[in-house]
C-alpha positions in Angstrom: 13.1 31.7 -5.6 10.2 34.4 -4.4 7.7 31.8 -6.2 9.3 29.2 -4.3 9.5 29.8 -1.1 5.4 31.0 -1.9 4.4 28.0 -2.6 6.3 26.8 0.9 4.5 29.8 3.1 1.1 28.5 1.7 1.2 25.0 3.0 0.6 23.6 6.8 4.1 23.5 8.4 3.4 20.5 9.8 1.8 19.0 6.9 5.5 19.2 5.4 7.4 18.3 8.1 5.2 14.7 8.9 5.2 13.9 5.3 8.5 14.7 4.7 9.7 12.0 7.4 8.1 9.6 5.5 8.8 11.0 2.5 12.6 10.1 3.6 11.7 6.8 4.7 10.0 6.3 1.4 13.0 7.0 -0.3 15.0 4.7 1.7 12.3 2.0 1.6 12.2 2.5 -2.0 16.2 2.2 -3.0 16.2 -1.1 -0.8 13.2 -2.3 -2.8 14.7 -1.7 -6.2 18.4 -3.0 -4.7 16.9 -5.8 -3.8 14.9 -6.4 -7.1 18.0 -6.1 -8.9 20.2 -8.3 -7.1 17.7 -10.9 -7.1 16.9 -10.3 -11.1 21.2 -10.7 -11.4 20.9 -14.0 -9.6 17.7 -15.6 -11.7 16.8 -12.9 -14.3 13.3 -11.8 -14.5 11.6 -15.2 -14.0 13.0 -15.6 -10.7 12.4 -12.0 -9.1 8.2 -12.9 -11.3 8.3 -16.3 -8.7 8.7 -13.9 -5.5 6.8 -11.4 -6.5 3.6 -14.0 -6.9 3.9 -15.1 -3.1 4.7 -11.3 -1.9 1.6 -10.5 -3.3 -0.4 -13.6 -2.3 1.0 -12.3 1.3 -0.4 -9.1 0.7 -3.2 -10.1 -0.1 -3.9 -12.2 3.0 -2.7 -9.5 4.9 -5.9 -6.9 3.4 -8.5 -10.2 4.5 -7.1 -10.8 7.0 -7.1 -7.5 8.7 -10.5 -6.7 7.7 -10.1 -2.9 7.3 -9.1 -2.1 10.9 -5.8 -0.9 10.2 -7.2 1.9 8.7 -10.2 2.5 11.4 -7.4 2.2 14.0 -5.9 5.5 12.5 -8.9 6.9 12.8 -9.7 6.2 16.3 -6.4 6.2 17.6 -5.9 10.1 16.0 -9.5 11.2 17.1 -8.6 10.2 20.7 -5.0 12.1 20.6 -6.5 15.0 21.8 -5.9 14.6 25.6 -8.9 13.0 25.6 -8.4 9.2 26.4 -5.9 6.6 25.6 -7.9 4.4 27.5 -10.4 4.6 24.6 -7.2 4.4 22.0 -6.5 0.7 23.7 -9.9 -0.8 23.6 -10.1 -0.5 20.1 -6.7 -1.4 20.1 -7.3 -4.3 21.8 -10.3 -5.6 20.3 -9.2 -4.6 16.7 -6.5 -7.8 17.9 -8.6 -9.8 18.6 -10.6 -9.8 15.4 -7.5 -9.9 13.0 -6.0 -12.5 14.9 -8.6 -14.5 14.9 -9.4 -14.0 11.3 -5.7 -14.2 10.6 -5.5 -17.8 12.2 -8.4 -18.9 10.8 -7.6 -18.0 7.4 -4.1 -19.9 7.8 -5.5 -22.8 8.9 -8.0 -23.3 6.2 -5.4 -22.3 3.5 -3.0 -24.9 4.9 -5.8 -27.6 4.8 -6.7 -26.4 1.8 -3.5 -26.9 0.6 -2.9 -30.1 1.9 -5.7 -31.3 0.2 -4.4 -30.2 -3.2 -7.6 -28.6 -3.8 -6.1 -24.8 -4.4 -4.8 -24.5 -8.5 -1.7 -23.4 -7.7 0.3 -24.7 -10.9 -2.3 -22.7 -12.8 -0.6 -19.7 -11.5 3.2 -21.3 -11.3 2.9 -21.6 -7.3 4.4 -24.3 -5.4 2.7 -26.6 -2.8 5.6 -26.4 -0.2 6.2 -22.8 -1.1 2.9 -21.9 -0.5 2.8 -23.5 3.1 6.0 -21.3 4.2 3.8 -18.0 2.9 0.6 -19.6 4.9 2.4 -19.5 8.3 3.9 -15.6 7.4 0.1 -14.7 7.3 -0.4 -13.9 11.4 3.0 -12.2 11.7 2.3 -9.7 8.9 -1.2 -8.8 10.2 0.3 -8.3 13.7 2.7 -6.0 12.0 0.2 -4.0 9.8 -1.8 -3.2 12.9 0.8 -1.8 15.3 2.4 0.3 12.6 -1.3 1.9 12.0 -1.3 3.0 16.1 1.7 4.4 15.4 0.6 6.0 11.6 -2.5 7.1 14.5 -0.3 8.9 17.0 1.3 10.7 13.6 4.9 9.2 14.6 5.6 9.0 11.1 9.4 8.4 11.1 8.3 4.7 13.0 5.6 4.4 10.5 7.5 5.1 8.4 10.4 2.6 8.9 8.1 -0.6 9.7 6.2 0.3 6.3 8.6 0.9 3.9 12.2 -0.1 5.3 12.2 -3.4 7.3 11.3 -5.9 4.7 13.2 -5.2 1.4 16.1 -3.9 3.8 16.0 -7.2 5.9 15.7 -9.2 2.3 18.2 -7.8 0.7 20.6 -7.5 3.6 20.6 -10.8 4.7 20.7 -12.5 1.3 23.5 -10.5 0.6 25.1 -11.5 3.4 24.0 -15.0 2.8 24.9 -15.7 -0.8 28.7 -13.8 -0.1 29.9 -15.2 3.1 27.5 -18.5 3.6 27.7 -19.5 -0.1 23.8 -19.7 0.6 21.8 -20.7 -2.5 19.5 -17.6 -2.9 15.8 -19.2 -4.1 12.3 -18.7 -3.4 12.2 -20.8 -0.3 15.5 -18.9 1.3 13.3 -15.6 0.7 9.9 -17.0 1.9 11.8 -18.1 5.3 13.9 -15.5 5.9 10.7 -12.9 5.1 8.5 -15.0 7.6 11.2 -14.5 10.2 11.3 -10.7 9.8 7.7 -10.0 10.1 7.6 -12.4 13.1 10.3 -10.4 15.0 9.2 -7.0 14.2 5.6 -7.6 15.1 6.7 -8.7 18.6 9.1 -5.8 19.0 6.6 -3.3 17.9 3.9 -5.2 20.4 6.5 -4.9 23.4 7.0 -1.1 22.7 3.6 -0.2 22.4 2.9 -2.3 25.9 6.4 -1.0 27.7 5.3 2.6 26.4 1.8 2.7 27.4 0.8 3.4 24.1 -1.5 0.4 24.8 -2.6 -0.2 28.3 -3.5 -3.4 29.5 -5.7 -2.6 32.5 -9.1 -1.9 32.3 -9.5 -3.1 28.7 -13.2 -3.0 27.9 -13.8 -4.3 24.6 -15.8 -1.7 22.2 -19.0 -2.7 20.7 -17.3 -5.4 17.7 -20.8 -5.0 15.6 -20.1 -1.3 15.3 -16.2 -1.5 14.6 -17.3 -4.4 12.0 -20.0 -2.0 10.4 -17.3 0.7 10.1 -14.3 -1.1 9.4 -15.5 -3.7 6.9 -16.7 -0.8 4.0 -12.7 -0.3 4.6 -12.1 -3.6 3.8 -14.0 -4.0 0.8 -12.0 -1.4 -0.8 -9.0 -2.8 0.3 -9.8 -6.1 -1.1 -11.0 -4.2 -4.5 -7.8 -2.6 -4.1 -6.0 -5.5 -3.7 -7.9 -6.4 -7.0 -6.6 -3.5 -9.3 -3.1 -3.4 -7.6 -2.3 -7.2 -7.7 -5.1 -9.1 -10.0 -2.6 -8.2 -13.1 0.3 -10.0 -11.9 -2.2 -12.9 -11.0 -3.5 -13.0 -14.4 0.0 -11.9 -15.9 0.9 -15.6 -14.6 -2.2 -17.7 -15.8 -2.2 -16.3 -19.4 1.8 -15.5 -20.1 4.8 -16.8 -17.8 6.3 -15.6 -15.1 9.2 -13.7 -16.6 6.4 -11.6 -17.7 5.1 -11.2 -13.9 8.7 -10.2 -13.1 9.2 -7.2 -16.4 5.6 -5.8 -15.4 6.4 -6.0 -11.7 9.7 -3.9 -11.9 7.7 -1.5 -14.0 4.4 -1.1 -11.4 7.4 -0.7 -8.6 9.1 2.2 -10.8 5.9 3.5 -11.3 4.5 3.9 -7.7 7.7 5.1 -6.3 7.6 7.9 -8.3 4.3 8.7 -6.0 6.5 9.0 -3.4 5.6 12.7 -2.4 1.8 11.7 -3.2 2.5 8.5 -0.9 3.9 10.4 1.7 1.4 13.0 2.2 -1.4 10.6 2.2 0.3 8.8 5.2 0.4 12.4 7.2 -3.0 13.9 5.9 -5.3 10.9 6.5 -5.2 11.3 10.6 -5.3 15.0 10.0 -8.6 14.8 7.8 -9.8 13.1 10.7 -9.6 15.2 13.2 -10.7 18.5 11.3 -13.8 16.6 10.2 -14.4 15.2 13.8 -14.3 19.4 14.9 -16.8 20.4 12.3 -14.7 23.1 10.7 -15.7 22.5 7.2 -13.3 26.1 6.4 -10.3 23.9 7.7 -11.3 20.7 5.8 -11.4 23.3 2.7 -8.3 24.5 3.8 -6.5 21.1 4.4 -7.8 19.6 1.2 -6.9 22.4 -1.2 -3.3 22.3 0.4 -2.8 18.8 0.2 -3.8 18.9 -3.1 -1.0 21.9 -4.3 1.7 19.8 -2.1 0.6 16.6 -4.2 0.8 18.4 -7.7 4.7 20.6 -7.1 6.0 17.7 -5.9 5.1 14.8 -7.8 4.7 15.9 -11.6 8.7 16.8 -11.8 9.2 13.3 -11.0 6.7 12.5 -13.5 8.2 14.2 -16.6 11.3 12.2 -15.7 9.7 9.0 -15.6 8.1 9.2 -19.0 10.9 10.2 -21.1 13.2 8.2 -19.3 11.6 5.0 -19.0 14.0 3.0 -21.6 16.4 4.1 -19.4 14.8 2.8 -15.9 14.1 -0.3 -17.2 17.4 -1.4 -19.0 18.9 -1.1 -15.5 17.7 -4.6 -14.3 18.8 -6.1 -18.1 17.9 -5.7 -21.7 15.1 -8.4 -21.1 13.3 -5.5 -18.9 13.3 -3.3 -21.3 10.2 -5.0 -23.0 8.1 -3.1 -19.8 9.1 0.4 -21.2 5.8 1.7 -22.8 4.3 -0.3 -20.1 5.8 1.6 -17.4 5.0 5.0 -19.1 1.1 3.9 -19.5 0.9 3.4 -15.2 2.7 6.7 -14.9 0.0 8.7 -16.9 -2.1 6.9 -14.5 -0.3 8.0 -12.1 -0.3 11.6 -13.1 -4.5 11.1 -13.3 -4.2 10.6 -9.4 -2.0 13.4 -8.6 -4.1 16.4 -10.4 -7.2 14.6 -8.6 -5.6 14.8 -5.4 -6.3 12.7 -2.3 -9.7 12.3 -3.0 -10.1 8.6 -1.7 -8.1 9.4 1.4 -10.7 12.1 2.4 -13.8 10.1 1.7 -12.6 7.5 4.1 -11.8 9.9 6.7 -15.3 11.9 6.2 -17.1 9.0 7.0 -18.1 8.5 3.0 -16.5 5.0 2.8 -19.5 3.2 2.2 -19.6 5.7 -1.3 -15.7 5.4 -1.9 -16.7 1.4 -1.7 -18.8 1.8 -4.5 -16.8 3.6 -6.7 -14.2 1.5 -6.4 -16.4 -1.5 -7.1 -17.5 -0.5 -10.4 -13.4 0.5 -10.8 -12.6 -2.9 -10.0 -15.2 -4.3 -12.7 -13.5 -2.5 -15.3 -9.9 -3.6 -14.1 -10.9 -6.9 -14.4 -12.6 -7.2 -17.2 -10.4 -5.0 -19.3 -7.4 -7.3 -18.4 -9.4 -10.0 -19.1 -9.8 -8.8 -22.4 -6.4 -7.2 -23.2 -3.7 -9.5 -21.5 -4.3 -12.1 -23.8 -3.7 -10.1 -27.0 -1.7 -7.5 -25.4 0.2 -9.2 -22.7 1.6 -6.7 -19.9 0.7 -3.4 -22.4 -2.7 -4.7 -21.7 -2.6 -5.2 -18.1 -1.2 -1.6 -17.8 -4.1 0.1 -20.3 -6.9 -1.9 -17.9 -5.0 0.2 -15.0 -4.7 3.5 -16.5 -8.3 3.5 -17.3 -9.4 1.6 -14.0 -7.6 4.6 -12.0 -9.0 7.4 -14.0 -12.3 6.4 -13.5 -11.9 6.2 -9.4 -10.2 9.3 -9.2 -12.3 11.3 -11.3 -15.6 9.8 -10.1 -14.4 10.6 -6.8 -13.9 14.5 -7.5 -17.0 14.5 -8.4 -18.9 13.7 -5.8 -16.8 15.9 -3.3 -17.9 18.4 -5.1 -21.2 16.9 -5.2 -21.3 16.5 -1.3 -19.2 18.9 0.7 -19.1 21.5 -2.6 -15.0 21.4 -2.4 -12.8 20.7 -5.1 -9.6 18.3 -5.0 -8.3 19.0 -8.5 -5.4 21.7 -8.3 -3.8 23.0 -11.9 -1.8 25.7 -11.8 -3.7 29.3 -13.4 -6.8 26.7 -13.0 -7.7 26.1 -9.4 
């Protein structure tokens, strides 16, 4: 207990308290997710939950174009600017971050519809369907709107908002309303019911959330003077092209899961990447409170404090997340028989993305802090040559090794980020990330 309650005394109150009310949302966010993967894996078995997951990730994917890194830059700015300084300042990049993902956002819809109506896309390569496709198109400016305003308020460090819009609204407006749908409409549940009903949510939150921020004055709307859009470009779009490498290594394997096997092999592998990153639900959580935070210690120049805030990230990362962790491994058989004995296929798969995941935790939030230190630029290009070896090892392995592959290019695709990125912390600001117990 005296060890305990150390480990407790040692860490930044609030660094606790704003995780943890994401870390509760997480949990939330998380049990909907998997409730609604099951229900819909009950209805149509694995093939039909491998269907949705292809368009949820061709919507995330828009979404990271789309949005061209300022979701992330708007934390930034929005949390340097929180100071008593200006919210006048916290609006104009508001404002014009808006404009640019808007603009993108509709320009990016309108070429993918033409595109579409063209027949000029592949999509049969990948089992998509033209009028499926089209509903996810029009989804594209509603979930960009949405991304943004939940990063003003991930900015202002109101995580239990954040919190909600990122991890609760979706899944829990899927799964409730096909639910109610299926039991009391006799509605039946398929991939165009989903795609609608998930265009419709994003749609209505990202109003709400706009109305709030207005009726709050989070975001004025007088005296808007657009910032220079060169400058937000030149910082935000290093952001972006790790997101979109990102995008790469998190979503390329379901992509190429699809062209090379079937799509009841998208929907084993996608349970098992869903068990494994909500098992970094501690990690997840503290990233969402500690990326405003590096922020502002590195906008005061107190290097001490960065040391500080890093080293006690890192020890929250570790005690919290390797429990879960052990758990996963040996029980991964278990996790995955849940959704059906034809899931069970994804069980060494699942425990190759949690070593993976383990990699990340004893490295700590390494890329979180080289975004935040303005180091993006050399973040990028780790991540680029990562992104290299993801796709060329699955490439390679999905073919002889189906899904087993597609996890081994991961697990070697997130060593290499997270270790290279240690390194050159160490390298730059002479600070280590890595926390082992008797070691650090």
């Amino acid at each position: 207990m005296n060890f305990l309650q150390k480990i407790y005394y040692s860490f930044h109150r609030e660094l606790i308290l704003k995780s943890g009310v994401f870390f509760l949302t997480r949990i939330a966010g998380g049990a909907l997710a998997f409730s609604f993967a099951w229900w819909i894996s009950q209805i149509g078995g694995a093939e039909l939950w491998g269907k949705f997951s292809l368009y949820f990730t061709l919507l995330n994917i828009c979404l990271i174009i789309c949005i061209l890194g300022l979701d992330t830059i708007i934390v930034k700015y929005v949390a340097e600017f929180n100071n008593g300084k200006s919210s006048v300042a916290q609006s104009n990049y508001y404002w014009t971050s808006f404009l640019l993902a808007m603009t993108t956002s509709l320009s990016v819809c309108a070429l993918l519809y033409f595109a579409n109506e063209l027949e000029i896309l592949p999509l049969n390569s990948f089992g998509l369907d033209k009028a499926y496709f089209e509903i996810s198109v029009w989804t594209i400016p509603g979930i960009v709107l949405l991304g943004l305003n939940r990063s003003v308020y991930r900015g202002l460090k109101n995580m239990a908002i954040f919190g909600v819009l990122k991890n609760l609204i979706i899944f829990g407006g899927l799964f409730i309303v096909s639910i109610l749908a299926f039991n009391y409409f006799n509605t039946d549940i398929d991939i165009r019911f989903l795609l609608i009903i998930n265009l419709i949510i994003s749609y209505t939150f990202a109003i709400i959330t706009s109305i709030e921020l207005l009726i709050s004055k989070k975001i004025l709307i007088h005296s808007i003077v657009l910032v220079d859009i060169k400058k937000l470009l030149k910082e935000s779009l290093p952001l972006f092209l790790f997101a979109s490498m990102t995008l790469v290594v998190n979503y390329v394997d379901l992509f190429m899961i699809s062209y090379f096997k079937t799509p009841h092999d998208v929907g084993i592998y996608d349970i098992a990447i869903k068990f494994s990153s909500n098992m970094s639900i501690f990690l997840l959580a503290i990233y969402a409170y500690i990326m405003p935070r590096f922020a502002e210690v590195y906008g005061e120049n107190n290097n001490k404090l960065l040391q500080i805030t890093l080293l006690q990230s890192s020890k929250l990362i570790f005690w919290t997340s390797l429990p879960i962790f052990i758990f996963g491994l040996f029980f991964s058989y278990s996790l995955m028989s849940i959704y059906g004995d034809e899931f069970t296929k994804g069980t060494f798969t699942l425990q190759l993305l949690i070593i993976g995941q383990i990699i990340g935790a004893i490295c700590g939030a390494v890329g979180v802090f080289l975004q935040m230190t303005n180091n993006q630029k050399l973040f990028r290009n780790i991540f680029l040559v990562a992104t290299i070896i993801n796709l060329v090892l699955n490439y390679i392995l999905i073919p002889i090794y189906g899904i087993e592959g597609a996890a081994i290019a991961s697990l070697v695709c997130t060593a290499f980020w997270n270790l290279s990125s240690v390194y050159f912390i160490k390298k730059k600001f002479d600070m280590s990330s890595v926390y082992l117990p008797f070691y650090s």
